[in-house]
Phi, psi and omega in degrees: 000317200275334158273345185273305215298331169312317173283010178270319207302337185264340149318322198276004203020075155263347213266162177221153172233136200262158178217126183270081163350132162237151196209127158312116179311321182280338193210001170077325181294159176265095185296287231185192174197139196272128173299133166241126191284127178236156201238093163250121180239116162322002168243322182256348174091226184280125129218155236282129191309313197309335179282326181242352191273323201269300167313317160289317170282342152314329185256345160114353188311313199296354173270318142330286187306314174290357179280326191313299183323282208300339177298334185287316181307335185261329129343283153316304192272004168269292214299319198292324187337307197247017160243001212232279189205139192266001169286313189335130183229128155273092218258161237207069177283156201216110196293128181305359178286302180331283193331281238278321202255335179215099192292330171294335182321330178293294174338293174342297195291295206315277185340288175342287193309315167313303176305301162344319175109333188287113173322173181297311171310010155223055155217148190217123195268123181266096196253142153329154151265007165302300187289341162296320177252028175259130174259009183284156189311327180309300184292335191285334196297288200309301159331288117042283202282334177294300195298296193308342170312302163122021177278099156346135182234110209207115195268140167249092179327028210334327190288316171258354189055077167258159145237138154208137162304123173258145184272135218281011201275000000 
């Protein structure tokens, strides 16, 4: 049920996007913010990622959803660009279902973002460490290819809410 109901939802606009502060530890300011996809369907009220991102991704859903995700986000960082800081970064997760189901994504964005007129920098794509350490060629490509972009690369702890920066070499 929770999968039939899922593939309506991004017609229905249900789905929202959340932006999580990221603040320098040092200086309080604020560099950026992470989108996080939030769900309210009129029968079940919000419901909770931990409930549906394993239902998109198991049906494969999740690849909609995450272009959707990075198109609002990329959206979102041209407008702070240019009222907030021209630095300003929006990070971005991204399922190792991507990686594995649609090998082109990487292209994808980076175009997007070009057409938008916004460097690469200023989005920063947040992967597991599962997905960090998968060596098939598809993933290693995709990855590769976001860094040489100038696309942030950020592994994400889910568990502790860590981030650390990968360095593009």
């Amino acid at each position: 049920k929770l999968e039939r109901m899922l593939r309506l939802a991004l017609e229905r606009n249900e789905f929202s996007v959340v932006y999580q502060p990221q603040v320098n530890a040092g200086n309080g300011r604020l560099v950026g913010v992470e989108a996080l996809l939030r769900w309210h369907n009129p029968e079940l009220g919000q419901v909770s990622p931990v409930q549906f991102i394993p239902v998109a991704e198991t049906s494969g859903q999740i690849l909609a959803l995450g272009d959707w995700v990075f198109t609002q986000a990329a959206h979102q960082v041209r407008h702070w660009r240019s009222v907030l800081d021209a630095e300003f970064q929006v990070s971005v997760n991204k399922s190792p279902v991507q990686c594995h189901r649609s090998p082109a994504l990487s292209s994808r964005w980076v175009d997007e973002l070009a057409q938008m007129g916004l460097p690469c920098s200023s989005i920063c794509i947040e992967i597991t460490e599962g997905l960090l350490l998968d060596e098939r060629p598809t993933v290693t490509a995709q990855l590769a290819r976001l860094s040489a972009a100038g696309i942030q690369i950020s592994l994400d702890d889910f568990g502790d809410r860590k981030s650390t920066r990968l360095n593009s070499s």
